[in-house]
N, C-alpha and C positions, 0 to 999 in steps of 0.2 A: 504494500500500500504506500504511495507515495504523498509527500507533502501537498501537494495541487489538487490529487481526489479529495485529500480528507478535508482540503480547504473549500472544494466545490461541495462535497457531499454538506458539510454544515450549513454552506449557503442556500442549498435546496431543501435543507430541514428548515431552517428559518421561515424559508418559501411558502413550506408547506404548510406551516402553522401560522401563518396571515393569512394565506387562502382558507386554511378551517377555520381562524376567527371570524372570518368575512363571512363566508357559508354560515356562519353560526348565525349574525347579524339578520343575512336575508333571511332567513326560516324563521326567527324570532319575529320580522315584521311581516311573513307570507303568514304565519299560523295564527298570528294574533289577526290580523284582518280576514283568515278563513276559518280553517282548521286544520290541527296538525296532521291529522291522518289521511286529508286529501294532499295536501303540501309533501310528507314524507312518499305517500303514493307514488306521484309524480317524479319526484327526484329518482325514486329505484326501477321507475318505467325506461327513464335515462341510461342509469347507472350494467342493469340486465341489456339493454343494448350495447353499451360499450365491451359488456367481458364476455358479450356473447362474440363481436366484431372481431373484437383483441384473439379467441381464442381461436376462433377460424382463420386466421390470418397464420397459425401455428402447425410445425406440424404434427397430425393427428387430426388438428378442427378439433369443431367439438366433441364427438365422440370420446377424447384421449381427457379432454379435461373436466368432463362429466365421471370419469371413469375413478373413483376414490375407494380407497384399502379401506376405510373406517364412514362408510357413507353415513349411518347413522349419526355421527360425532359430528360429520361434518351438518348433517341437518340441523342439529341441535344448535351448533355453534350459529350457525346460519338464522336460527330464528331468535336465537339469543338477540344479536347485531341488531338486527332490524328493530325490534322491541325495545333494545335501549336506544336506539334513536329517539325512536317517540316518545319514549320517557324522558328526556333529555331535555327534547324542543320542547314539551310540553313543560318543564321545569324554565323555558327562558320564559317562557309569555307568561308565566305567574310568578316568577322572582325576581327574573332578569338576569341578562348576562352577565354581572358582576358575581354576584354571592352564588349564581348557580356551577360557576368555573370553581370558585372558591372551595366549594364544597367536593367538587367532582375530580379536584386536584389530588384526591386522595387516595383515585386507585391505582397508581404505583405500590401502595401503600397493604395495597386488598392484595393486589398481585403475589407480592412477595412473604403473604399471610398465608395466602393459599396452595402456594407454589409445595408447600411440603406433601398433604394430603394430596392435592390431582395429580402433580409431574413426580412426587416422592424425592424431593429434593432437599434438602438439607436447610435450614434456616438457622444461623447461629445467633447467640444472644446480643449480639450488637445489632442486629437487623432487628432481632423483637421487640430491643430497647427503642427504636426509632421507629419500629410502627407504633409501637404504647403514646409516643410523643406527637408523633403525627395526628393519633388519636384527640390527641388532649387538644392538637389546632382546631379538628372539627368541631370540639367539644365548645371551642373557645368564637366560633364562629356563629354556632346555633345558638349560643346562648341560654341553655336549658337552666331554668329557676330564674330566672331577671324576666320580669314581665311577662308579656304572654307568647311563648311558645310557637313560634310558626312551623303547623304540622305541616306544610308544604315546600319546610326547608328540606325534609327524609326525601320529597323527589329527586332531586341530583344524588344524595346518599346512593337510594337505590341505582340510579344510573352509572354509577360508580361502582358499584357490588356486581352488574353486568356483565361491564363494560370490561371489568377483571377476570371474571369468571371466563370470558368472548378469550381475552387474549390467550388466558392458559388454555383454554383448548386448541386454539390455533398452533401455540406449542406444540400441544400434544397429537396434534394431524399431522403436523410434519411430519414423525417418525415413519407416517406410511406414503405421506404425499405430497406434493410440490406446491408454492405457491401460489401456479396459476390453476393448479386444481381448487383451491382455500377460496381463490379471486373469485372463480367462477361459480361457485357454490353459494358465495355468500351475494352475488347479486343477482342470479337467477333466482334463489329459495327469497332471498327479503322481497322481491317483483312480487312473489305470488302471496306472500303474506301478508304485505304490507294493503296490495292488492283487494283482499280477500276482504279487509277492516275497513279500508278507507275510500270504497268503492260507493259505501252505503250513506259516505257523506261530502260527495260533488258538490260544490259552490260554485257557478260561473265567476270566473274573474275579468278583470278588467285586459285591455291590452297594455298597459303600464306593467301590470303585475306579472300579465304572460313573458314579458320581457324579464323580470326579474326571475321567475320562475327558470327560465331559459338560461340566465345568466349562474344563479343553483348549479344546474345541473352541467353545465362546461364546465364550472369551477372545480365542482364536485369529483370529476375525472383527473382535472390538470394536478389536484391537490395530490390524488393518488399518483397520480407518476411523477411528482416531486418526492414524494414517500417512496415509492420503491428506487427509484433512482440512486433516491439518498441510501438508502439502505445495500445499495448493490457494489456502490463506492468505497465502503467502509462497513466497519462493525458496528454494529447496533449501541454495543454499550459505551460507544465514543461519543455518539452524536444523540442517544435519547435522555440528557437532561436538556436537549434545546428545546424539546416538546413543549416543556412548562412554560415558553413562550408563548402560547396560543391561548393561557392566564391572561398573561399581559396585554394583548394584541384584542382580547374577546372583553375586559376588561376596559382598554380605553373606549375601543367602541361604545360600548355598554353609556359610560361617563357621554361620551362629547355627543354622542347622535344621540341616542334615547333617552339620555337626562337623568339616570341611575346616579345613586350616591356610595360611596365607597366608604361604608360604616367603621370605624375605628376598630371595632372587634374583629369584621372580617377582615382587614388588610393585618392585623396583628395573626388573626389566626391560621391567615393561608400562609405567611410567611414562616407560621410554626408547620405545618403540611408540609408546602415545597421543600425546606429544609431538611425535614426528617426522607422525605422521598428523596434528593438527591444523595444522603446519605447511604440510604439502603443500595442505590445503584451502582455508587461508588461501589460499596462492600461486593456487591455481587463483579463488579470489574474485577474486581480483586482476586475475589477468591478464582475467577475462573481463568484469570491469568497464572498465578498458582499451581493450577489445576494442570494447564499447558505447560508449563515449567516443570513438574513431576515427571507428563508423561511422556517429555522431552530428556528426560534424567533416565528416566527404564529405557527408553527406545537405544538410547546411547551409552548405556553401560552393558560392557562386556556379558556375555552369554554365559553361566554358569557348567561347567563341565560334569 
């Protein structure tokens, strides 16, 4: 890996997470003037065109990237995605994009909680000390016992318990199947679920709005091939603390366009989050560099007679 990838690959993570804040933006003002489950609809009528396009363009076609070792996983994972979307957008237009990022910053967090039970992976006490902490930011976000209780802050919660659950499986598909099998699964299966929900609540929109709708769903694409790109450049665990940009990025939005306020608890308590999550990822750098250094040590010591 050379100095110029890993300077491009970061500049395409960066990328990527102003286009997801932006995306976030349009779907918070498409679902508040419709609904989220016509708006998500739509987006994955897009999205199933593009990984159908992409995969036919490959070869095999379709047939090879429909074709998955663990189809069931992949279903699941598949309906997972799409459901936390909805949950998601559905969390901007009743909090807003400030405190719903704030809260949702935390499943780095969920990830590397769960990572023991579904992938059987090892979690040492330095990581469980800085999810415990992390914890204590959400804690410090929600606000539980000061006044009254927003039970509609647990939507991003949830979206975040998802959205973690989504990733380790994806994880754990790999061991039998390739990326563009994962790509392809998850936007043909969210098509027909999202589909299925949001079919029963059609709203004509305006041609303003079909233009923003329109504008979603390109972005919605570029974003992902700034994402895999980035990812194909470098290692994952170099360039996924820039992700927490899209905090930031979904954050000012929130502030200068929709007029959201940035609560003194939530900017203390996502800085307690973020922190603890970049910690955790640090720790897992670590160890799996480590890990590479061992079995760099066995490979190249002498063969026992």
């Amino acid at each position: 890996m050379t100095q110029q990838n890993a300077s491009l690959a970061a500049l395409m993570m960066v990328g990527a997470m102003f286009v997801f804040a932006m995306q976030d933006g349009i779907s918070r003002y498409l679902a508040g003037e419709y609904n989220v489950y016509m708006v998500i609809m739509v987006r994955y009528w897009f999205f199933a065109a593009f990984v159908i396009a992409l995969a036919s363009r490959r070869a095999g076609g379709v047939r090879r990237a429909a074709k998955s070792g663990m189809p069931w996983v992949q279903g699941f994972r598949s309906v997972l995605i799409a459901l936390e979307i909805l949950v998601m957008v559905a969390a901007f237009t009743v909090l807003g994009l400030v405190e719903s990022h704030a809260v949702f910053a935390v499943y780095p967090l969920i990830v590397a909680a769960l990572s023991g039970p579904v992938l059987g992976e090892k979690v040492g006490w330095r990581r469980w000390v800085a999810i415990g902490v992390g914890f204590v930011g959400v804690m410090v976000i929600l606000e539980p016992g000061f006044g009254v209780f927003q039970v509609e802050a647990l939507i991003p919660l949830l979206a975040a318990v998802m959205f973690a659950l989504y990733s380790l499986l994806t994880r754990y598909v790999a061991r039998a199947d390739s990326g563009a099998v994962s790509f392809f699964w998850m936007g043909v299966i969210g098509a027909l679920v999202t589909t299925a929900i949001g079919i029963w609540f059609w709203e004509p929109m305006t041609w303003i709005d079909w233009a923003w709708m329109g504008t979603l769903c390109v972005t919605s694409a570029f974003s992902h091939f700034l994402l895999i790109r980035a990812y194909e450049l470098t290692e994952a665990s170099a360039i996924q603390p820039l992700a927490y940009l899209q905090l930031v990025f979904a954050s000012a939005l929130g502030i200068f366009v929709f007029n959201e306020t940035l609560r003194p608890n939530v900017a203390i308590g996502a800085g307690i989050v973020v922190s603890a999550g970049l910690f955790t990822l640090w720790r897992a750098r670590v160890r799996a560099r480590r890990a590479r250094y061992e079995q760099a040590r066995s490979a190249s010591a002498p063969n026992a007679l």
